[in-house]
PARO-753967 format. One record per atom (N, C-alpha, C): residue number from 1; x, y, z; atom name. Coordinates in Angstrom, 3 decimals. Atoms other than C-alpha are relative to their C-alpha. Last residue first. Example, Ala and Ser with C-alpha at 12.3 -4.5 7.8 and 13.67 -1.06 7.14 Angstrom:
! residues 2
{r 2,{-0.820,-1.190,-0.060},"N"} {r 2,{13.670,-1.060,7.140},"CA"} {r 2,{-0.770,1.090,0.730},"C"} {r 1,{0.890,-1.190,0.000},"N"} {r 1,{12.300,-4.500,7.800},"CA"} {r 1,{0.900,1.200,0.000},"C"} 
***
This chain:
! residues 50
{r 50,{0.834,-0.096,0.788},"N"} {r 50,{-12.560,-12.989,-2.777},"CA"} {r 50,{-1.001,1.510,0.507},"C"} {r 49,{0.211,-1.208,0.207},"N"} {r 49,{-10.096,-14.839,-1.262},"CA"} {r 49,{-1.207,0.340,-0.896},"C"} {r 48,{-0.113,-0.749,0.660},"N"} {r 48,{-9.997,-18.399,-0.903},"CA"} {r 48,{0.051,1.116,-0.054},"C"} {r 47,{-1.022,-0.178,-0.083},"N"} {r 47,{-9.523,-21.220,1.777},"CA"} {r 47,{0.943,1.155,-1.188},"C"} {r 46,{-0.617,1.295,0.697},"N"} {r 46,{-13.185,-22.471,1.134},"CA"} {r 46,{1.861,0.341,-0.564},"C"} {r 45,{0.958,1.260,-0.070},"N"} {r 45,{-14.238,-18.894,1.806},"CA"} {r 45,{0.600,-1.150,-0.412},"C"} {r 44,{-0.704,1.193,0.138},"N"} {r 44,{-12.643,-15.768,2.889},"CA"} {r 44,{-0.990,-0.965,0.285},"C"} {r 43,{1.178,1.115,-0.045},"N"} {r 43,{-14.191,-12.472,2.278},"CA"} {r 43,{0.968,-1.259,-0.230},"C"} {r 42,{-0.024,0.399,0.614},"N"} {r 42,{-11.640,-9.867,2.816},"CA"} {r 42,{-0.748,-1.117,0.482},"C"} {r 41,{1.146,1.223,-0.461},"N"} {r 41,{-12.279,-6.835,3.581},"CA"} {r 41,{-0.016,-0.954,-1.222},"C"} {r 40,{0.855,0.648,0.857},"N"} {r 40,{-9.234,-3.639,2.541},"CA"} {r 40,{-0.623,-1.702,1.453},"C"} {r 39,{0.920,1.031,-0.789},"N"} {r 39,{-7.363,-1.406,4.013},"CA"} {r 39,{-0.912,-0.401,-1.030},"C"} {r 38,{0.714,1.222,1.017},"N"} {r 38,{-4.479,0.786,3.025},"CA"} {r 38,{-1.030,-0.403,0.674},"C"} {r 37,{0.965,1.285,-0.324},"N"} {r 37,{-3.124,3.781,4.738},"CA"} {r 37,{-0.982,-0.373,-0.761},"C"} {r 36,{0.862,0.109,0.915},"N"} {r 36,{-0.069,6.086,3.132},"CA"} {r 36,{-0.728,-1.137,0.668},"C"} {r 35,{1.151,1.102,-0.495},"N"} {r 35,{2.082,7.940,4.676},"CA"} {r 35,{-0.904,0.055,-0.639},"C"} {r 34,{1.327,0.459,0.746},"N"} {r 34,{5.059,10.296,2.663},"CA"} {r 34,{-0.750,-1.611,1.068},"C"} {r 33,{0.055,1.547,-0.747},"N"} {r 33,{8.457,12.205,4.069},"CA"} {r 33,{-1.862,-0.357,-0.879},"C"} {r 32,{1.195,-0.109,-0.375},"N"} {r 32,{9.564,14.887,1.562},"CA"} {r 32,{-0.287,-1.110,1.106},"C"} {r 31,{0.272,0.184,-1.767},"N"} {r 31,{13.157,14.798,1.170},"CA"} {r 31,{-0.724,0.222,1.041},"C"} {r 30,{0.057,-0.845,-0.733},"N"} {r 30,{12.480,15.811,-2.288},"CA"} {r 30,{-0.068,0.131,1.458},"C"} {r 29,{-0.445,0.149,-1.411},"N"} {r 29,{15.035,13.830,-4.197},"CA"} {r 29,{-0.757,0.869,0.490},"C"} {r 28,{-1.167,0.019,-0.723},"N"} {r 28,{14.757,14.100,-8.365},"CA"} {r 28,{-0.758,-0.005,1.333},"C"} {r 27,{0.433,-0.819,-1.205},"N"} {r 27,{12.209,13.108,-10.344},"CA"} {r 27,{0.584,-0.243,1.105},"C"} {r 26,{-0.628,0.326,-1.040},"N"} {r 26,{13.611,11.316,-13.433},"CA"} {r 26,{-0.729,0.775,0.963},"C"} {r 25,{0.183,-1.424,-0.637},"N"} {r 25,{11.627,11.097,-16.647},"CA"} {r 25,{0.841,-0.289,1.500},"C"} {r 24,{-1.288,-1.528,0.349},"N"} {r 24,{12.925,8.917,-19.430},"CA"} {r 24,{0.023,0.901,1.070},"C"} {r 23,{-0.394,-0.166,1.976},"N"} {r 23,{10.428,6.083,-18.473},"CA"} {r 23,{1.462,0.381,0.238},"C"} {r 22,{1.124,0.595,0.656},"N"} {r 22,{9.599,6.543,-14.806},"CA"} {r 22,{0.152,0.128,-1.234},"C"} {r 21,{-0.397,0.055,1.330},"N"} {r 21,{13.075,7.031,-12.322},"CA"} {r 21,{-1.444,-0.566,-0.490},"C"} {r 20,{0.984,0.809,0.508},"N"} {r 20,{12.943,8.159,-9.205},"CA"} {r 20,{-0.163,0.104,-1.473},"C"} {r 19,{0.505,-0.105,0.978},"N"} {r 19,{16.125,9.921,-7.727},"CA"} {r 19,{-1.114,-1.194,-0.600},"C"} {r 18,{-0.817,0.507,1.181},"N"} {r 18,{16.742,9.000,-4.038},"CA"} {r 18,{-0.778,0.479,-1.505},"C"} {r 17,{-0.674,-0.083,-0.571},"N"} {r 17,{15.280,10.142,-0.452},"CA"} {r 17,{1.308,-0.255,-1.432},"C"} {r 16,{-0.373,-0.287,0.854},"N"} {r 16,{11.683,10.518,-0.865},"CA"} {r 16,{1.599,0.365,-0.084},"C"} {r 15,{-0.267,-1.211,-0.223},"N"} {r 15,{10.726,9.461,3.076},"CA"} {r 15,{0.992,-0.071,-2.079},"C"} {r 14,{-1.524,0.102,0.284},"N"} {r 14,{9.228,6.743,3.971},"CA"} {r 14,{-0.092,1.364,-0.533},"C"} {r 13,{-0.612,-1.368,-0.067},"N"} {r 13,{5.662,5.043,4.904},"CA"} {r 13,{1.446,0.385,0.085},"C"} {r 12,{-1.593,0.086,0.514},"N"} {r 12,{3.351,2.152,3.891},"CA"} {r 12,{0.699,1.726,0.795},"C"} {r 11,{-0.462,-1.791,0.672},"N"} {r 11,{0.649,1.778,6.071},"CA"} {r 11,{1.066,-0.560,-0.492},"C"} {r 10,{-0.898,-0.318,0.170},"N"} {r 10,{-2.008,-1.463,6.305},"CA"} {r 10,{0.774,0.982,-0.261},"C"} {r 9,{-1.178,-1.845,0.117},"N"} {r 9,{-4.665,-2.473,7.572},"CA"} {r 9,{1.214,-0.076,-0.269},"C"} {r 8,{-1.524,-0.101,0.709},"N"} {r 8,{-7.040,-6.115,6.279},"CA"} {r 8,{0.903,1.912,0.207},"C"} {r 7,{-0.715,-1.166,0.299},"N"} {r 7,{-10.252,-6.857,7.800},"CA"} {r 7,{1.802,0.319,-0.008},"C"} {r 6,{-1.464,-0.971,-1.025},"N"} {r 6,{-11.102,-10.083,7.675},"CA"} {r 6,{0.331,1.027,-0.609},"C"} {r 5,{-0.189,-1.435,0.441},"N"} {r 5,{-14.805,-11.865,6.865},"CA"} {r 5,{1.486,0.420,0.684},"C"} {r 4,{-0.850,0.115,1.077},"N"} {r 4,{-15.608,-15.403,6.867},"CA"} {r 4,{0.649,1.191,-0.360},"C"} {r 3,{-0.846,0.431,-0.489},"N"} {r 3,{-17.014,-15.431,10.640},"CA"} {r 3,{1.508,-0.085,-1.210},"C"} {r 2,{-0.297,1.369,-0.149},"N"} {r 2,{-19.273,-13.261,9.050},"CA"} {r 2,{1.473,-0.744,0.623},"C"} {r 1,{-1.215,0.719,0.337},"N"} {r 1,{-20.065,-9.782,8.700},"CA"} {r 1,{0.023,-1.310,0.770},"C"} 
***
């Protein structure tokens, strides 16, 4: 890896707390809690992504 290179982390996390709505379908409240880690490499060049 290169001076052009960045590593990218990220979590989302929360807790199922309200009805969710997709179409018609609802999925009610399970006051589940939920984490989720991201990451991604990003090649940066000439002020781009890629």
């Amino acid at each position: 890896m290169g001076a052009d290179v960045v590593l990218v982390e990220f979590w989302l996390a929360g807790t199922h707390l309200g009805p969710l709505t997709i179409g018609e379908r609802v999925i009610e409240p399970t006051d589940k809690a939920l984490a989720c880690g991201w990451w991604r490499v990003l090649n940066l060049r000439r002020g781009r992504t890629g």
